[in-house]
TORSE-530463 format. One record per residue: x, y, z of N, C-alpha, C, O in turn. Coordinates in steps of 0.05 Angstrom, whole numbers, plus 5000, padded with zeros to 4 digits. Atoms other than C-alpha are relative to their C-alpha. Example, Ala and Ser with C-alpha at 12.3 -4.5 7.8 and 13.67 -1.06 7.14 Angstrom:
501849765000524649105156501850245000503950245013 498449764999527349795143498550225014499550445018 
//
This chain:
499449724998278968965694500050105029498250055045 499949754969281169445758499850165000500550274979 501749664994278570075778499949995032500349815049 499149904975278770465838497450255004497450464992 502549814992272270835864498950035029497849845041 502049964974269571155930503149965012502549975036 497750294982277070805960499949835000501349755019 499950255002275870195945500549984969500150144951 498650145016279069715897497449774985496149584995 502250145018274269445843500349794985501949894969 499150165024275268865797496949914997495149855013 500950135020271468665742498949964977499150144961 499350095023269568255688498750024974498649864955 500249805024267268715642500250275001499450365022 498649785001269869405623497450165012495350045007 501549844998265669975654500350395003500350535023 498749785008267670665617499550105021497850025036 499849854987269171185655501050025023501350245033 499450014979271570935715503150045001504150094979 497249925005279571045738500849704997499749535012 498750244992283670425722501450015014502550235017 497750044989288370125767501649805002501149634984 498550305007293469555778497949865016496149965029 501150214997291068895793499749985043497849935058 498950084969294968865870499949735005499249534992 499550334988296568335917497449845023497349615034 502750114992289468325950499250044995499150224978 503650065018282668135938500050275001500950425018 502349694997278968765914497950005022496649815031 502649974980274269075962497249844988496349634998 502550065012267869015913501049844976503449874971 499950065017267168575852497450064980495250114989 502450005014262468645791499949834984501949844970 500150225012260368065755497050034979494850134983 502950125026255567855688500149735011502049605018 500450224996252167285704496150015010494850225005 501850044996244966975732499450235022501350325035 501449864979240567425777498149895018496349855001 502150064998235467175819497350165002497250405009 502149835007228067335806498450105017496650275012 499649834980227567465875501049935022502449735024 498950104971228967465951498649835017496349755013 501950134982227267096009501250095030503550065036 499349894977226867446080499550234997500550375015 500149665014224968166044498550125029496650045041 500149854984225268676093497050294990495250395003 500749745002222669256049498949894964499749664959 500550015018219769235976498850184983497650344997 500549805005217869665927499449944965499449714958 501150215033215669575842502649944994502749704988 497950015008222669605826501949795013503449674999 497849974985226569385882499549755021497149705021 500550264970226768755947502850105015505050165007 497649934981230968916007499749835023497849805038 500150204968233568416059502150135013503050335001 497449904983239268566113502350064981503350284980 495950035011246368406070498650004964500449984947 500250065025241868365998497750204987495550274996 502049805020238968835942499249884977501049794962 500450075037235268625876498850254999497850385018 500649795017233769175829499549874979501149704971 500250115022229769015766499350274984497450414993 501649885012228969505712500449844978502249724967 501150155020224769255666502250054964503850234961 498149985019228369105590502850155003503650244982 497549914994234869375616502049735022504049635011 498350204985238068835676498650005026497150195032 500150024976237068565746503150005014505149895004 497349944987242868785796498249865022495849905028 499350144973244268305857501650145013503850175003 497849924993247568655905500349905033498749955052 500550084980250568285959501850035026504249985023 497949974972253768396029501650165000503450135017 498049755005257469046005502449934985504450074981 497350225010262168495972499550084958501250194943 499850045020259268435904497050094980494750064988 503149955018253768655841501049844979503149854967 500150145020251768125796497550164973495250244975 501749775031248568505725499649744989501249554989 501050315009244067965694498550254975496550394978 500949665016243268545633497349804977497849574970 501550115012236568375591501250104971502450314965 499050065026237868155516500550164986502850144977 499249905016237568695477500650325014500550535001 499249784996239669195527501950224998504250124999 498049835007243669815516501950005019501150015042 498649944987249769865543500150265027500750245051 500049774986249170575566497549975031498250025054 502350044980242270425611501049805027500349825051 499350234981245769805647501450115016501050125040 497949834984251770225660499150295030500250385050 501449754982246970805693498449925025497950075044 501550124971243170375745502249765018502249695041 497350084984249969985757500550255019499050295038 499049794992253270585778497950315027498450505041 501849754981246870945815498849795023500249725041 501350084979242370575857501049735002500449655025 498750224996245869895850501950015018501649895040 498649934984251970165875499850175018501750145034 500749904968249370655931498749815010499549825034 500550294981245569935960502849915009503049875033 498250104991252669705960501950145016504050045026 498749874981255070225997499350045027500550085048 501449994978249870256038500849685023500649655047 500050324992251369466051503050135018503350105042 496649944982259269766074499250105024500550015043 499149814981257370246124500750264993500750435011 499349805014259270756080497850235001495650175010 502849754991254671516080500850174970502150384968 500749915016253471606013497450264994495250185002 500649805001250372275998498550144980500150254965 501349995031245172455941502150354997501850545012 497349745002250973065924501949964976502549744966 497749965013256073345879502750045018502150005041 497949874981262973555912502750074983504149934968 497149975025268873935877501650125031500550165053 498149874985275374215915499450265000498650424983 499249694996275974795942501850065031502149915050 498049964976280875215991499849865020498149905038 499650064975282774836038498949664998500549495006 502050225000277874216029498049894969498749884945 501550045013271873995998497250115009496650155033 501549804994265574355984496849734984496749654960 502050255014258873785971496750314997496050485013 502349965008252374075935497649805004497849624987 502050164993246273695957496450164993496050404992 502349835009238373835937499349754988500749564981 501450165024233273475900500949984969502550134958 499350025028233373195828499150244993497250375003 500649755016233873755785500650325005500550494988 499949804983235174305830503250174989503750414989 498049885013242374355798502749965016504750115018 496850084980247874075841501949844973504249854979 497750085016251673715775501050304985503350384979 499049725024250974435731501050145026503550125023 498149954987253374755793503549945003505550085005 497450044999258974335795501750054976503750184973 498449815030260774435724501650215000504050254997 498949734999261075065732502650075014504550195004 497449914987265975135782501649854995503749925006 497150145010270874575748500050264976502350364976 499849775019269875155693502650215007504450314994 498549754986273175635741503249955014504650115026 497650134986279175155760499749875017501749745022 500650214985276274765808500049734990499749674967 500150315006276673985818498249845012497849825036 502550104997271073595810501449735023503649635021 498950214977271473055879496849694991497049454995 502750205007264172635855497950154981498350394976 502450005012257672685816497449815003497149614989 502750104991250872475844500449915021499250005041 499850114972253272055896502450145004504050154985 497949954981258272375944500749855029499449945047 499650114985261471885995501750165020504050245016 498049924975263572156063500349795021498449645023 499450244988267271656116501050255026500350485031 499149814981270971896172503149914999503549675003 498049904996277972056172502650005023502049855042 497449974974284472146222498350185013496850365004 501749864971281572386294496750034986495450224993 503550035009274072256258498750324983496450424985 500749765020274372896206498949874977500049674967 501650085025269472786149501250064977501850304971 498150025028273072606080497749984975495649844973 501749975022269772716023502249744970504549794964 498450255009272372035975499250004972497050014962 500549875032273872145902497549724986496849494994 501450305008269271725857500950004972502549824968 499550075029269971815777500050184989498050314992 499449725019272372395730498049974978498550004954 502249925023265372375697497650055014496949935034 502549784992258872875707497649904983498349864960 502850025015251372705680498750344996498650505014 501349775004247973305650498550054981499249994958 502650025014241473455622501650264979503650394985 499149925023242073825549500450375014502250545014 501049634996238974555578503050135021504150345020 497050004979245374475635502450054984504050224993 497549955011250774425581499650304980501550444973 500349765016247674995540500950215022502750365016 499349794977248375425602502349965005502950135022 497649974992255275255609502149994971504549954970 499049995025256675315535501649814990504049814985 498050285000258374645524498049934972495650014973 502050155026255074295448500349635010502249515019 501550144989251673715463502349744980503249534988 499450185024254973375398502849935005504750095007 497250254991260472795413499349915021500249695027 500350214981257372665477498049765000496249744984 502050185003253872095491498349935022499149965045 502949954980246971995527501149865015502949705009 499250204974247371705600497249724995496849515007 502350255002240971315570499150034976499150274975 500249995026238871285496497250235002497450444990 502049795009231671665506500750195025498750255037 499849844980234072085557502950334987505350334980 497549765008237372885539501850005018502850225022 497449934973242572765598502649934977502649794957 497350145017249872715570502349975014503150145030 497250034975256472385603502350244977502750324954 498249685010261372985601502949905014503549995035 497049994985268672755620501550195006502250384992 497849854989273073035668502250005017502950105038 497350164991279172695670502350275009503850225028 498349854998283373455665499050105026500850215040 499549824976280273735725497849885027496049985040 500950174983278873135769502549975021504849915015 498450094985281773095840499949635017497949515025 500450355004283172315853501949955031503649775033 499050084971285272375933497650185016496850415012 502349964976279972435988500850345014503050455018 499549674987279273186019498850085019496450065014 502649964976275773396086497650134994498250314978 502449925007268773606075500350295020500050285045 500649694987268974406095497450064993496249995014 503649875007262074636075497749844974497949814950 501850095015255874326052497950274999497250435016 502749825000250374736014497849784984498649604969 501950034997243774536007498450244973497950484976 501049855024240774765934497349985006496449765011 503749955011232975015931499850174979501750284968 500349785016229475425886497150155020495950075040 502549784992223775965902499550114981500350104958 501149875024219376425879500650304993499550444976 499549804999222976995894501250094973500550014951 498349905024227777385847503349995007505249984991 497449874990233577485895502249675003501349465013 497850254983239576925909501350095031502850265039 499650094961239676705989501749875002501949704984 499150184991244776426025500050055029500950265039 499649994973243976286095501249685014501449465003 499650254983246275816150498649825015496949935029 501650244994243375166171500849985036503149895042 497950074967244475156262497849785007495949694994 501650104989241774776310500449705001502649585001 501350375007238474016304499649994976500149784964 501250015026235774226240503649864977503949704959 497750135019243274106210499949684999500349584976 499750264997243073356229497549884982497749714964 502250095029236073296190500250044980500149854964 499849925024236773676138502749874993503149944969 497750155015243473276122498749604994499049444976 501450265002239572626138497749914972496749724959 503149995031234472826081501049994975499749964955 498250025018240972816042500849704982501649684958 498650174999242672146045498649844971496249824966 501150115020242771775981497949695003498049495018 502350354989236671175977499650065024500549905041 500149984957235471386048498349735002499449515004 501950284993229170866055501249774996501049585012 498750335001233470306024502050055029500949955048 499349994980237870456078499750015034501349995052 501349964975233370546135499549594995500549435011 499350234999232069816112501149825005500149635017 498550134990237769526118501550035036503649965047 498349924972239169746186502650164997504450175013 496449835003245270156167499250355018501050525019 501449755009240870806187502350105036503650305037 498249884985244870836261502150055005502950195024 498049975009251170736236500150274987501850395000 501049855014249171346189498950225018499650455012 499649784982246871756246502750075014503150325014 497349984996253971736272501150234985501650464993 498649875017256971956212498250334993499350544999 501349754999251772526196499350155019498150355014 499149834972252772796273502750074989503150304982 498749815006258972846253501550194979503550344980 500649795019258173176192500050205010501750375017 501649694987254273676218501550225018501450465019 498649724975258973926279503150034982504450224987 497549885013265373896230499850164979501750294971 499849875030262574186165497950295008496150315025 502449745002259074896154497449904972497649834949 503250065014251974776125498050224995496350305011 501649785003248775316089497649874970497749684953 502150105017242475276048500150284977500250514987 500349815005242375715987497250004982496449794971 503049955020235575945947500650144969501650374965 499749865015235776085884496950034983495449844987 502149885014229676435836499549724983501549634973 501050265010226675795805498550044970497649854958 500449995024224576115740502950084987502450154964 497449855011231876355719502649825025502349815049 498050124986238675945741501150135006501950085029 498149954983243376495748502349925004503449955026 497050244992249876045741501950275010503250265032 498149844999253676665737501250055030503249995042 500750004976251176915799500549835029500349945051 501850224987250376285836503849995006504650055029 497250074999258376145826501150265016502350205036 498749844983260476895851498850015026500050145043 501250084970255976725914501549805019501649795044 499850274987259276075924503450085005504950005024 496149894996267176405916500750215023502750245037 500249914975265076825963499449925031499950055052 500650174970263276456023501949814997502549745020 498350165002268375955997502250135023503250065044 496749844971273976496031499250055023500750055043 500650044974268276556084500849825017501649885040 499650294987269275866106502349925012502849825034 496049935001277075916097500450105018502750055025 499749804976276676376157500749805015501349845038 
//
């Protein structure tokens, strides 16, 4: 099987829903994904962790009763899936921390972020788990927008070194209380993990599937206030606070990729607008939160 994710050309040899198919072509794929042996571990480990071994060009990932992912030289992930594991679980640590190691292995500046279109560009949501960067994005594919990623957001650099925001897959993860707020019924989807209320939500109708310059990053918090903030991020502080972004950062500081990765998040920072917004942390506010974000959207447009 072929697929096409991040810009790169995927093959393999087992199906992995959700992703875009594509033709075969007349060269090797970038990445491959393979079933097969794993090893039970490394040798030369840089970095380690209960889960996890990190050398220069190589990642193991074990979760327990689910699979070990090999991931090697930015080339390839071998899934060694345990016996009676679920499909759905294998698919979810493929697709997350398996494949941000393997991006991390490219060179690539994967981004713990959402990112949908907007005027002109692309607009990435970034923040801690939970904080609401996928129901954000929802929301605004709601409003006619086009979803550009979900969880991971890959930015590269571009003609004359403008930051591209690089489509990945017309499908969103979202916890049960997220789809209620966007008036979505839970019933036909299916869990991103069997004991877990998250659900894959396709969005093949209002998925854009070509790379877009990254115009404005925001920065989701919550508080204890009542009111919704948005201010601007200047200074040095933009280059950190995007750095604090970066998906797996530690595995990445590992592999040495981390000054490659300063590069790219300098120039993030001086091409994109970076605002942080706050929102009331007992109450989401989607409503709100979206006429905040349409508005600074035409700010940006300026």
């Amino acid at each position: 099987m072929h697929y096409r994710l991040y810009g790169l050309h995927l093959e393999s040899d087992f199906a992995v829903d959700g992703l875009l198919p594509t033709e075969a072509g007349t060269l090797p794929a970038d990445i491959t994904f393979r079933q097969g042996s794993a090893p039970s571990s490394l040798s030369g480990v840089v970095e380690s962790g209960t889960l996890y071994q990190v050398t220069p060009r190589e990642f193991l990932l074990t979760v327990p009763n689910v699979a070990r992912y090999y991931v090697q030289d930015g080339r390839q992930i071998t899934v060694d899936a345990a016996p009676d594991a679920d499909d759905e679980s294998v698919r979810l640590f493929l697709l997350g921390s398996a494949l941000g190691a393997l991006l991390h292995q490219r060179g690539m500046l994967p981004l713990h972020a959402s990112a949908v279109e907007m005027p002109g560009g692309a607009a990435l949501f970034t923040g801690a788990s939970g904080v609401g960067k996928s129901t954000t994005a929802a929301a605004l594919t709601r409003k006619g927008y086009r979803l550009i990623a979900d969880d991971i957001a890959v930015v590269y650099a571009g003609r004359d070194g403008i930051p591209m925001a690089a489509p990945a897959f017309p499908q969103m993860k979202l916890w049960a209380q997220s789809l209620h707020k966007l008036q979505t019924d839970t019933e036909g989807l299916h869990r991103v993990r069997p004991a877990l209320e998250k659900y894959a939500l396709a969005a093949e109708d209002t998925f854009r599937d070509e790379p877009l310059p990254v115009r404005v990053v925001y920065l989701l918090v919550s508080h204890n206030q009542d009111a919704m903030e948005l201010k601007p991020v200047d200074g040095m502080m933009r280059v950190r606070a995007l750095r604090n972004q970066v998906y797996r950062r530690r595995i990445m500081e590992q592999m040495g990729a981390d000054s490659a990765h300063f590069a790219a998040l300098t120039a993030l920072a001086s091409r994109a607008a970076l605002r942080t917004i706050r929102r009331p942390q007992h109450q989401f506010l989607l409503d709100e939160l979206v006429a905040l974000l349409e508005a600074d959207f035409a700010a940006v447009g300026v």
